[in-house]
Every structure is written in C-alpha cells, then in structure tokens.
SEMI-502720 format. One record per residue: x, y, z of N, C-alpha, C in turn; residue in one letter. Coordinates in steps of 0.2 Angstrom, whole numbers, plus 5000, padded with zeros to 4 digits. Each point is the difference from the previous one (the first is absolute). Layout:
XYZXYZXYZA ...
# end
This chain:
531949505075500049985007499650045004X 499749975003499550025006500550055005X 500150084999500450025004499950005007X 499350015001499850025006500449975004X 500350025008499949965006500949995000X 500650024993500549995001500350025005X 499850055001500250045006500049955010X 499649974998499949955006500449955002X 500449974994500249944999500650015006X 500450035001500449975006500050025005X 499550035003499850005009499349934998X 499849974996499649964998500149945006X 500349975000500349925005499850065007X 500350045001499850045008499450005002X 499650044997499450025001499649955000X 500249944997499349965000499649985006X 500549995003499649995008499650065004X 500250054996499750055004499650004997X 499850004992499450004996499449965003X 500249915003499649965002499850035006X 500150005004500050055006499450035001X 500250084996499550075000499349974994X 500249954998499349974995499549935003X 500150005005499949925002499250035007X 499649985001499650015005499550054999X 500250074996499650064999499650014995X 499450045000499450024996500450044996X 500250024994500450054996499350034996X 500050065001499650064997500250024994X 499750004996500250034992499450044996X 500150065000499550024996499949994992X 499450034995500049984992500150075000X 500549994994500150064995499350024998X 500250095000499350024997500250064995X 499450014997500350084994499450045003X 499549985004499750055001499650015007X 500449985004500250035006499749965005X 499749954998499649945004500649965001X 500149975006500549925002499649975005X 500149944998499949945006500549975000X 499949995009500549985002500049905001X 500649974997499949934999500549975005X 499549945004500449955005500449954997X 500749994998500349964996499749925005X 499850015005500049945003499449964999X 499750065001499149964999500049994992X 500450024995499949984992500449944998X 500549985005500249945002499849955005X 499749985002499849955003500349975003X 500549984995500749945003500450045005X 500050054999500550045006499850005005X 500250015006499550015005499849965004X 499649924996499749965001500349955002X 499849955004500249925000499549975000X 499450004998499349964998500249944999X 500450004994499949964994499549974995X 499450035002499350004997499750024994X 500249984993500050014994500350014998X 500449985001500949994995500149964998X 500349994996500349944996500650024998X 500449915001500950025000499749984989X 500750064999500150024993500449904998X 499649994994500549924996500950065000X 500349955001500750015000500250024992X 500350044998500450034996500749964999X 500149984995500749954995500050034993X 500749965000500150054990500349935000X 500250014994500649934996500750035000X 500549965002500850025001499950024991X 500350055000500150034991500750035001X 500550014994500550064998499650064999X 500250055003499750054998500750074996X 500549965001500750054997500549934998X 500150014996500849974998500550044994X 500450045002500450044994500650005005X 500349994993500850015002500350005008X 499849915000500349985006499550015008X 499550044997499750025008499249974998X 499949965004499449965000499450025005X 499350015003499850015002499449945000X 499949995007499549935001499450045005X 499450004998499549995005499849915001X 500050005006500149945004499249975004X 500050055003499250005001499750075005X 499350005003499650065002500149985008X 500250065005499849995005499850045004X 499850015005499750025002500350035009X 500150065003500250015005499750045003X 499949995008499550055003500250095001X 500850004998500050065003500050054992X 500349964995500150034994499749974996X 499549975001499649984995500149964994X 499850004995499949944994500650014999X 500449964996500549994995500449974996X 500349994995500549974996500549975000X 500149935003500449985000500749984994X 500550055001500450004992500849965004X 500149974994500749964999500550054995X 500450055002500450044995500649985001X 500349974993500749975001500350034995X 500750015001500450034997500649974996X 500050004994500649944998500750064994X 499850075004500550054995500650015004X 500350024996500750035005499850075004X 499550025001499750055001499650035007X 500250035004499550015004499350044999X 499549975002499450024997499650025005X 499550064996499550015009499250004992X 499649975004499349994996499650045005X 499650044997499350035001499650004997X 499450045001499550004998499650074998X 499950034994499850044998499350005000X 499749975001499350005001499649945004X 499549995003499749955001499249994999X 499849984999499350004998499549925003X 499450025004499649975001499349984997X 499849964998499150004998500050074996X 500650034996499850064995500250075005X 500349995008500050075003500949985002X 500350074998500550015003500150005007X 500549965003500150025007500950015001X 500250015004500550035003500749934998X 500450024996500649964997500749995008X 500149985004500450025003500149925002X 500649994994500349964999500649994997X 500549995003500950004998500349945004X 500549984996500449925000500750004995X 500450025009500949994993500149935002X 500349984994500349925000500549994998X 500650005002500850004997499949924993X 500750014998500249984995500149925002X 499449974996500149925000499549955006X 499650075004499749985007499249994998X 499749995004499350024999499550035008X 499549994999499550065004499549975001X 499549985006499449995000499650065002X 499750044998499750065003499050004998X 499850045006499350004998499850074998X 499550014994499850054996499449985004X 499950085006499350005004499650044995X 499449995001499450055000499750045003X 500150045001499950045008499049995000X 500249965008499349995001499450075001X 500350065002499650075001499950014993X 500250024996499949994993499549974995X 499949935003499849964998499350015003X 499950015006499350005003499850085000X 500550044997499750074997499649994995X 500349964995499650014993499449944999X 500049965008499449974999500349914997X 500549984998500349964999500049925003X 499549975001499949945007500549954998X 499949984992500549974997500350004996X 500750004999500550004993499849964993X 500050024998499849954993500649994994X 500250085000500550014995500450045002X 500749984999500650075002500550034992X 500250055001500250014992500750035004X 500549984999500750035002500450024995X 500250085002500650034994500649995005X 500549964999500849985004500250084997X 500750015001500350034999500849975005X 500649984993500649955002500650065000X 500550025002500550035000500549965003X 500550044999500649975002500350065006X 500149965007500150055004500550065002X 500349964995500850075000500050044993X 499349984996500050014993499250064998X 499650015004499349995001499850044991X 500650034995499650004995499949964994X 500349945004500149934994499349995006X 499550004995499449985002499549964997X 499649965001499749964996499350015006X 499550004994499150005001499849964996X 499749965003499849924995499050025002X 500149964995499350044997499449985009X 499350014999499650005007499749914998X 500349985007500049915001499450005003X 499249974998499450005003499949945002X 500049965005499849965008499449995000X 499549944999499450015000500049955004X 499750015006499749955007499749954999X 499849945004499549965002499350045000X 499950065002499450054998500050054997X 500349974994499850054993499450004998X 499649954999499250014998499750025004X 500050015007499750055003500350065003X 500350014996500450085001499450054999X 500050065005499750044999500550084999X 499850014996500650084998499450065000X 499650005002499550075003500250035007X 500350055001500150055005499450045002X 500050025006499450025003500550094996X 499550024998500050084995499750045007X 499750005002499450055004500450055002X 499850064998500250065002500050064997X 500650045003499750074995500550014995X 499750004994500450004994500450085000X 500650015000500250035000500450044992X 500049954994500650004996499749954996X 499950024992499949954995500050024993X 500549994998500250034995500549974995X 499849964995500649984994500049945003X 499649955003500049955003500449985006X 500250055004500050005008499750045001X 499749945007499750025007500250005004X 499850035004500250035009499550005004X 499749985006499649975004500250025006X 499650065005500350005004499649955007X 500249975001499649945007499950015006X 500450025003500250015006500650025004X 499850025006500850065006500049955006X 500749995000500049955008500550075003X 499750025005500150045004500649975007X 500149944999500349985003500549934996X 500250014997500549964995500850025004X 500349964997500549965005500550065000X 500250044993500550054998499650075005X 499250024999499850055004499450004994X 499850024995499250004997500149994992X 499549974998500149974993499450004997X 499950034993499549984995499949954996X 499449975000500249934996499950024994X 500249974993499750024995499949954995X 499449984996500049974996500550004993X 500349964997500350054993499849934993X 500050034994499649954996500350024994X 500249964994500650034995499749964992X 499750024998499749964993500350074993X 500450025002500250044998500649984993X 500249945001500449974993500650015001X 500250035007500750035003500249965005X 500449985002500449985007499950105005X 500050015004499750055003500550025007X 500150055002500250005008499650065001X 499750015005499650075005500450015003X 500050085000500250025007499850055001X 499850015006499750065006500450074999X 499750074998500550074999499550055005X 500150045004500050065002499249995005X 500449945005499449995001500150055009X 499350005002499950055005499449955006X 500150025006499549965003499750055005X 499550025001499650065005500550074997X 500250014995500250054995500950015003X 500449975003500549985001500649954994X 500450034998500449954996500349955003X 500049924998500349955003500449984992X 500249925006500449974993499849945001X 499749974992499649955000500649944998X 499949955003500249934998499749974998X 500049994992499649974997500150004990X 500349944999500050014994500149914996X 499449984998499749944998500249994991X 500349964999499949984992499349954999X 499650014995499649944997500149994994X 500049954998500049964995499650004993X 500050004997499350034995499649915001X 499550055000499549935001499849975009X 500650045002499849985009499850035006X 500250005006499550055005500449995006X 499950065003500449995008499650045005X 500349995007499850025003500350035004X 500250065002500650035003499750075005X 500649995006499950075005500450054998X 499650054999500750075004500050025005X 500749995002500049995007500550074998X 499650025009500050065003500449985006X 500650045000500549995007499850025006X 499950005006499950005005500750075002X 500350004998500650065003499650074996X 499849984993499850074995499350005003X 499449955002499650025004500050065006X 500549965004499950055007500550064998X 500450014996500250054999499650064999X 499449984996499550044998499449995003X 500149995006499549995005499249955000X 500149954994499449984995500049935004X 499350005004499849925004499849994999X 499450044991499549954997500050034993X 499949964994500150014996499250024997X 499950074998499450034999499850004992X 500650054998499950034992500749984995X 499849974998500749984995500250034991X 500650054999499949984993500649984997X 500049974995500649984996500150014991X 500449974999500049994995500349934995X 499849954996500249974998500550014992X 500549985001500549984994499849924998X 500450004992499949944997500750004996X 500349935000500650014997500149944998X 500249984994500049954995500849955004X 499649945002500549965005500749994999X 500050004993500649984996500350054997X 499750064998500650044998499950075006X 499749995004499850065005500050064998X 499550024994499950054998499450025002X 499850065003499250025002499449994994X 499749955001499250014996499550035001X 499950005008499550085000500150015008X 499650065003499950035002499450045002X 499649975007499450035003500350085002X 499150015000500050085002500049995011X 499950055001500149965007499249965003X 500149965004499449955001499850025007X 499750025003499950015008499349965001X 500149965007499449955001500050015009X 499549985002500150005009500049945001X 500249995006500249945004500350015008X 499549975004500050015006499849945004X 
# end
C-alpha cells in the first residue's frame, strides 16, 4: 500500500478548499535538487503553460477515456463492478464501482495499492456496505498525482482491493491485482520524467531527487523520483534527516512495486520549520531505509546522503 499521505486523510474533505485557494492564480517557485551546490530555480507556471493561461492556443481537448463494464471481484457473496470512467474537475479521473453485498456480513473494501500507466499513486479509498445492501462509489485518481508523473492519459489501472469484515478486520481477504485497460491502452505512455539528482541506486532501487517547493501546502517538500526493478514489492522511508544541520521529522514513506515507479514529497511541517527558524531550505541530509513490503523486514540501508536545495 502506497503509505504516504495517510496521515492526511481526515482533515482531507476540510482543506480542500483551502488547497484550491492558496494554489489558484500564483507563480510557484521550486528549485532542482543538487549534490553539487548549483540549483536552479524552476517557475512551475511557465513549465505549464495550461496554468496561468486562458489563450487557448495550441491545445487540444484529450479523446475521452471509457473502459467496458467488467466484474473485477466476486467471492463469497461480495461482488465488485467497475461500471465506467469519469471524470471530475475537483478530484480528477476515476472509477466508477458497483460493490454489492449479498453476506450476512458487514463489509468495508479497500485498497492496497493503486497503480497508473505502471506508477504508484496514492490509494485513499474505503467503502462499508451493510449486509444484503449495495454501494455506488468512485475510485479517484488523484489528479496532482497524475500530472506529477507526467500522466495526460490513463491507459491501464491495476487495483489490489483488500475485503474485511467490519466488526472482524482479521477475517480478511486480498483477491489477487484486477488490471483495467482503457479505451487508450494502445497509447499508453509509462515513461516518467527521471531528470534529477540521482541520489540512491542500489540492488535495483532508485531515488531521484527532483525538486523543493518552498511553498507546498503542509509548509516545504522534496519531490523525489523512486524506481523498483528490484524483484521485491518495496517501501522507502526517510531516517535521520537534517535540513540546514537542524533535525526534523520527515513525512514520507512510499511503497513500490517491483517493476513500478512513483513520485513522492517529503513533506516538511511548517510548525517544525519555524521552530527552527528555517525560511529556506539550503543543505539537506538524510537517510534512506528499504524494507520488504510484505514481511517489513529491512533490506538495506544508505550511508547518509546530503544534497543542496535552495
């Protein structure tokens, strides 16, 4: 499961207007990671065009995206219907699902994983359904997500559910990963923009560090490329990390997939910043752990990694 961001999830519905808000109108500054003391600073606006802009002048509206109504779950009374793809302006693509329930059982379904065009994105999706009833709910994509990793259109999705019972959660079922292929599966593109400072590569993960938004919504963030050909289901996580030689505490812990790739911030609190009196992020070091998704045993181990970013 894509841990990142859990911590979000229920001031999630509150903030969102605020997020639309503090993001809607402005030039956002972001500098590139560096290891050797150089940075440039990048205008997320002028690298997006669409933002910004009302022209309308060499754009092209994307062909519409549909799937086929399919079962994608049927065990023991609980069925699971993708119905069709849609699309919303605030939350972006997603999954229109039919989960009916035909047990004596109250049930809540989630999601242990989600996957896009081959990249992990953020799973925050949950649905209780009493005994005998059923549920229309939409499995989103998160649009930020989506247009981080460079994603213009879905082609393919690969879902890991995960079924319990809600007075029961260790009567659990995991039905294997149910793969969705769009109306533009043939032109799927699963290349991630990589560009940046390699920070970590080793045993078949990589680490990529991209860029600092100086101004991200929690208070400052590191984006970071991650890359997992490693023959392991994977989770990263952030140890002993220091920002202008001050200890913080990093929000930040990503699983990949073996075979897949994500893109993920560490995000830096706004209260542990001004604590430490830190308005720009200069010198950074950390550390990365690696630990095997499924039995959460450690597989390795960076030495510490220091890079600048300003």
């Amino acid at each position: 499961m894509k841990k990142r961001k859990k911590w979000l999830v229920p001031v999630l519905g509150l903030v969102l207007a605020g997020v639309i808000l503090a993001n809607g109108g402005s030039s956002k500054k972001k500098s590139v990671v560096s290891s050797d003391g150089k940075t440039e600073t990048v205008d997320s606006t002028a690298a997006n065009p669409e933002e910004g802009s009302d022209s309308g002048e060499n754009t092209k509206t994307p062909e519409k995206v549909t799937i086929e109504e399919q079962v994608l779950v049927d065990h023991e009374g609980v069925k699971i219907t993708a119905l069709g793809y849609e699309t919303d302006e605030i939350w972006g693509d997603g999954v229109k699902l039919l989960i009916e329930n035909h047990s004596d059982k109250k049930i809540m379904v989630g999601c242990s994983a989600l996957i896009v065009n081959d990249c992990m994105i953020s799973d925050l999706f949950a649905c209780e359904v009493a005994p005998g009833k059923k549920a229309n709910e939409t499995m989103h994509l998160s649009s930020k997500e989506l247009k981080a990793a460079g994603i213009d259109t879905v082609g393919q999705i690969e879902i890991y559910f995960h079924i319990y019972e809600s007075d029961n959660i260790s009567n659990r079922y995991n039905p294997d990963c149910v793969t969705i292929k769009t109306s533009a599966y043939d032109q799927m593109d699963t290349t991630i923009d990589a560009a940046g400072t390699e920070l970590y590569n080793e045993n078949g993960i990589r680490i990529v560090g991209k860029t600092v938004d100086e101004n991200s919504f929690w208070g400052k963030s590191i984006l970071v490329y991650c890359e997992n050909t490693s023959g392991k289901n994977v989770t990263i996580h952030v140890d002993d990390l220091s920002i202008n030689g001050f200890m913080m505490k990093p929000y930040f812990s990503t699983t990949v997939y073996n075979g897949k790739k994500s893109l993920d911030d560490i995000t830096l609190m706004k209260s542990d910043l001004e604590k430490n009196n830190i308005t720009e992020i200069q010198d950074v070091e950390l550390k990365f752990r690696i630990t095997d998704a499924d039995s959460y045993k450690t597989i390795a181990e960076s030495k510490p990694i220091t890079f600048q970013a300003q």
